[in-house]
C-alpha positions in Angstrom: -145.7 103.4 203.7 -145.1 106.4 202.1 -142.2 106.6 199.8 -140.8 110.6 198.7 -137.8 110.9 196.3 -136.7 114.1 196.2 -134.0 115.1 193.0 -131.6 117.9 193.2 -129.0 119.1 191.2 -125.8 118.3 193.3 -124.5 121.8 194.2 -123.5 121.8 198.3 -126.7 121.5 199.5 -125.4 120.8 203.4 -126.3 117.8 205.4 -128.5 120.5 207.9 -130.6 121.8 204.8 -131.3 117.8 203.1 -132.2 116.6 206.9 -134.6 119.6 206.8 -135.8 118.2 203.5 -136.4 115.1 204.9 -138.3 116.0 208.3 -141.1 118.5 206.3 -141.8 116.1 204.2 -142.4 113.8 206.6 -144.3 116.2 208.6 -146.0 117.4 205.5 -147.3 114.0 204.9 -148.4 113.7 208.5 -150.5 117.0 208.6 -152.1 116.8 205.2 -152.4 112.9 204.7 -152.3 111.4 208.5 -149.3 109.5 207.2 -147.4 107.9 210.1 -144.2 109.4 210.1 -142.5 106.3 211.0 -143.2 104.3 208.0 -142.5 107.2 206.2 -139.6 106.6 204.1 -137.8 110.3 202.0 -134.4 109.8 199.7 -132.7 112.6 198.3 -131.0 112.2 194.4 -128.5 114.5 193.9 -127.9 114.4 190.3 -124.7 116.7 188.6 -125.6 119.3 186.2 -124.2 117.3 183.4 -126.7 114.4 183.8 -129.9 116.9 184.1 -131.4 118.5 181.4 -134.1 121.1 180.0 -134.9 122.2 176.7 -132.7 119.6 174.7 -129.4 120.8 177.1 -127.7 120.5 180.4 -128.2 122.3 183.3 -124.6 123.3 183.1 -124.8 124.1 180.0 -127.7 126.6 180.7 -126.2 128.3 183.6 -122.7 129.1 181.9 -124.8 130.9 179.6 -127.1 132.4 182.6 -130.0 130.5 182.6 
């Protein structure tokens, strides 16, 4: 059973684009490993900007100041 956690910075992505997400991955896993899609299990993390960092800062940090 394949198992696919996925982690995003919570910024509106929209229910359409994470179910998206969630069926190429399981397709991906089906075409390139012969995983059954049925067992396959994805969960999406969306994680705020305050709680996800890079370079010793957070993300929100980094993008006030355009990075």
């Amino acid at each position: 059973m394949p198992y696919v956690n996925i982690k995003i910075t919570r910024e509106g992505a929209t229910p359409d684009q994470k179910a998206e997400l969630i069926s190429g991955v399981t397709r991906l896993l089906q075409n390139v490993l012969g995983k059954n899609p049925q067992t396959t299990v994805v969960v999406i993390d969306e994680v705020d900007t305050d709680n996800w960092g890079i370079g010793g800062e957070t993300v929100t940090v980094r993008r006030k100041r355009g990075q």
